[in-house]
Structures are given as C-alpha cells and as structure tokens.
N, C-alpha and C positions, 0 to 999 in steps of 0.2 A: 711445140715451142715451150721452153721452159717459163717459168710462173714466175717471174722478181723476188727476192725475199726482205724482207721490212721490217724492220721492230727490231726488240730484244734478242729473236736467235738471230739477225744478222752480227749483232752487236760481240754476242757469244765468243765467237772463237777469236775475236781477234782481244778480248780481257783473257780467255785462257792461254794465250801468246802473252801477253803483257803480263801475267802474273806467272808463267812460268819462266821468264826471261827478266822479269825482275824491272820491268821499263813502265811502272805503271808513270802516266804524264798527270800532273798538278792539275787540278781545277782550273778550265778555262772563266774569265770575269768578263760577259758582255757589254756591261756596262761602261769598257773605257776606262773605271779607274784604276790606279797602281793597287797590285796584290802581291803581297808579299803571305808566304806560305809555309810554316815551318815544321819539322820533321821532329819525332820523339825517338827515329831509327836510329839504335846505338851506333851505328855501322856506319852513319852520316856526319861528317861534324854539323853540331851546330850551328844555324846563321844567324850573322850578328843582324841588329835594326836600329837605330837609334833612337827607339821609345824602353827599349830594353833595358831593366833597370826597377829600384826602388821608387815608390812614389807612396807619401804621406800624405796625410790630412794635414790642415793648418794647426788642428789641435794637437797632431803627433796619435792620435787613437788608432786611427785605421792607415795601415802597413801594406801596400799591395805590389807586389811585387813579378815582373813581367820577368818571364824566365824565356833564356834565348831559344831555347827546342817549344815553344809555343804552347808553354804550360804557365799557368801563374797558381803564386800559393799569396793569400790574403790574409794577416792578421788581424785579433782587432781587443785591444786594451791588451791584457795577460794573455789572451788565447791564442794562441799560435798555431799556425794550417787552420784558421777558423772556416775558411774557407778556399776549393784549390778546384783547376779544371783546366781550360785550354783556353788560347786566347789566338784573334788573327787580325791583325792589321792591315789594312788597306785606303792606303794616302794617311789623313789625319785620323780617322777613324779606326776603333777597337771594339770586337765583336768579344762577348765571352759566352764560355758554354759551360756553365761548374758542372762538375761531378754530380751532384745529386741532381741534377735535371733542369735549373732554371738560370735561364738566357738575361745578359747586359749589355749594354754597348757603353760608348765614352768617346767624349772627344779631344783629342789635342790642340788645344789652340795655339799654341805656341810650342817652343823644342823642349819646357821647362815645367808645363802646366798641361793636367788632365781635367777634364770636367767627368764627371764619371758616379752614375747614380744620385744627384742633385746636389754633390760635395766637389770641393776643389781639391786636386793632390798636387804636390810640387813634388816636383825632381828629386831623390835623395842624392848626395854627390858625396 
C-alpha cells in the first residue's frame, strides 16, 4: 500500500501548476475580515480602494500617499520619497511594509481621517 504524502512536496506540484499557468490565488484571511490585496503586475490594472489617495498631517509636514497597485511613497517637509514600500488594507486597517525593512500599521476612523504612527492625516481632495 502506498505511504500518504504530506507537507511541502505534496504542496509542490501543484505551486509549479499555478506558477506555470500563471493562476497563482491571493492570500486566504482566516480571520473573517475584508482583504483587499493589491498587484504591482504591469499586466494587471490597478484596483481602485477608497482609502487611495493623499493624506496629510494637520501641520501639512508629512505627505503619505496610498498608491492604488499597493505601493505608498511618504514625504516629509522638503524631502520627497523620504520614505516608500507597500501597503495592504483590510476593512479599516492599513498594514505597511517600507522598503528598508521596518513595518506600520494605521487606522481609519472614518472615510477622511488616518490615525497612523501616533499622528492624524486627513484626506487630501
């Protein structure tokens, strides 16, 4: 009788299926809440979200800006791309991942207002 197979080489052939057919499937969220999940793949359009968009500080300093392929570029006073990386939303919450290695999150309280590293951003319009 044959022996079950388990783990990673069951797993195997069927990512080298899905990446030769080009069907790899999105992150499943056990958790239940909404994920929305966005592509950098030229070849994809982009998906709109509606946190997408400019958001400022009250004082106008800090510029962060939520780009719809789930990238953000962050200014801050004169310095422009001061800081840039990817970003993912799911329900009101926003996860970051910059480029140079270290992780954010934020919340939306509302459709107009970020809370986001112990600062308030509003909406730019």
């Amino acid at each position: 009788m044959a022996k079950a197979r388990h783990g990673p080489a069951r797993r195997l052939p069927m990512l080298l299926i899905a990446l030769a057919t080009g069907t790899l499937l999105p992150p499943i969220d056990r958790s239940g809440a909404q994920m929305i999940t966005h592509s950098s793949s030229p070849s994809r359009p982009a998906q709109s979200h509606p946190y997408v968009g400019m958001w400022v500080t009250l004082d106008g300093h800090i510029r962060h800006e939520l780009l719809p392929n789930g990238r953000y570029d962050e200014a801050r006073g004169s310095r422009q791309s001061a800081y840039q990386g990817r970003h993912e939303v799911r329900g009101n919450h926003v996860d970051y991942w910059d480029d140079t290695g270290f992780t954010a999150d934020g919340t939306f309280v509302d459709a107009d207002t970020l809370h986001h590293g112990g600062m308030v951003f509003r909406r730019e319009r």
